[in-house]
N, C-alpha and C positions, 0 to 999 in steps of 0.2 A: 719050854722051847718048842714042846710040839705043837705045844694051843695057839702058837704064834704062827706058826709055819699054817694052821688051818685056816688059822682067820686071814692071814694077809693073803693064802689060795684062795678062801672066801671072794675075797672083797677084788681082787681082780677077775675074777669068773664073775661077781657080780656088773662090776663096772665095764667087762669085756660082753658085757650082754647086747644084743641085737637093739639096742638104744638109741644109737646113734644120729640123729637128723638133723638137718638144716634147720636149725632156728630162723620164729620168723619174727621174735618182737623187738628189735633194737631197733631204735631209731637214726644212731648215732654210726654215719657209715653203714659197711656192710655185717650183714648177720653174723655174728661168729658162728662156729660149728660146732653145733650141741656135740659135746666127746666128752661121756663122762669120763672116761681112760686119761684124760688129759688130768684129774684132779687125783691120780695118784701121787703126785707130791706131797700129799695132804693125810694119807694113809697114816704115817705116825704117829699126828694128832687128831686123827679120827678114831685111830685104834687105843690109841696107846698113851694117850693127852699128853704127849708130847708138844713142844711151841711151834707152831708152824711158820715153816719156813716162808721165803722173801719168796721163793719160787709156787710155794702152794698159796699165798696170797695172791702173786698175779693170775696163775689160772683164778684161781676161785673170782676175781675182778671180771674175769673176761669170761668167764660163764655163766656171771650175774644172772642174764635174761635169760639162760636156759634152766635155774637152778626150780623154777616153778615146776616145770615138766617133769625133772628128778624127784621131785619131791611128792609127785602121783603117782610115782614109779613104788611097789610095795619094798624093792629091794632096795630100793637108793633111800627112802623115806629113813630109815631107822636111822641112818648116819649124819641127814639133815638134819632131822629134828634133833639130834640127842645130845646131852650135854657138852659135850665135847665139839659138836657141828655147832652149837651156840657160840661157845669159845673160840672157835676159829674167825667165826662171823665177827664176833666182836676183838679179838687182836689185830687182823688183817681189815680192820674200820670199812666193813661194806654196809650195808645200810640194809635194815629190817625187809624180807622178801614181802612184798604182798602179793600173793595168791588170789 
C-alpha cells in the first residue's frame, strides 16, 4: 500500500511538472492544450495494468498531437513507452505515434 501511495505521488508530481503548453500541431480545429495532468485518468493502467477507462481513452484521444512532446520529456517517456502505455494505445484503438 505504501509503494502505491509513492508511485501514484510519483506520477502526479511528475504530470504536475512545468509541462504544460499550447500545442501546436493539430490540424483539425483548434490546438488542444498539452496537460499532461489531464491523462490522470489513465494512472491505474499505467501503474497498475488496470483496463483503462472510457474517460482515459478520451483524454488520451485528445492528447494525441501532444503525446510526441511527452514522450521527449525523460519523466513522461517511461509511462509511454512502457508496456502497459503500449496497452492503453492499443485498447482505447489510437493509432501508432510517429515521432
Amino acid at each position: 500500500m505504501k509503494l502505491y501511495a509513492i508511485q501514484l505521488l510519483l506520477l502526479v508530481a511528475v504530470l504536475a511538472s512545468p509541462f504544460t503548453t499550447v500545442c501546436l500541431a493539430s490540424r483539425a480545429g483548434p490546438p488542444p492544450k498539452c496537460d499532461p495532468l489531464a491523462l490522470r485518468p489513465c494512472a491505474p493502467a499505467a501503474i497498475y495494468g488496470a483496463r483503462p477507462s472510457g474517460e482515459c481513452c478520451a483524454e488520451v484521444r485528445e492528447q494525441m498531437p501532444c503525446l510526441c512532446r511527452y514522450r521527449k520529456n525523460l519523466d513522461l517517456n517511461r509511462y509511454i513507452n512502457s508496456r502497459d502505455g503500449r496497452r492503453i494505445a492499443a485498447v482505447c484503438r489510437v493509432r501508432r505515434l510517429r515521432c
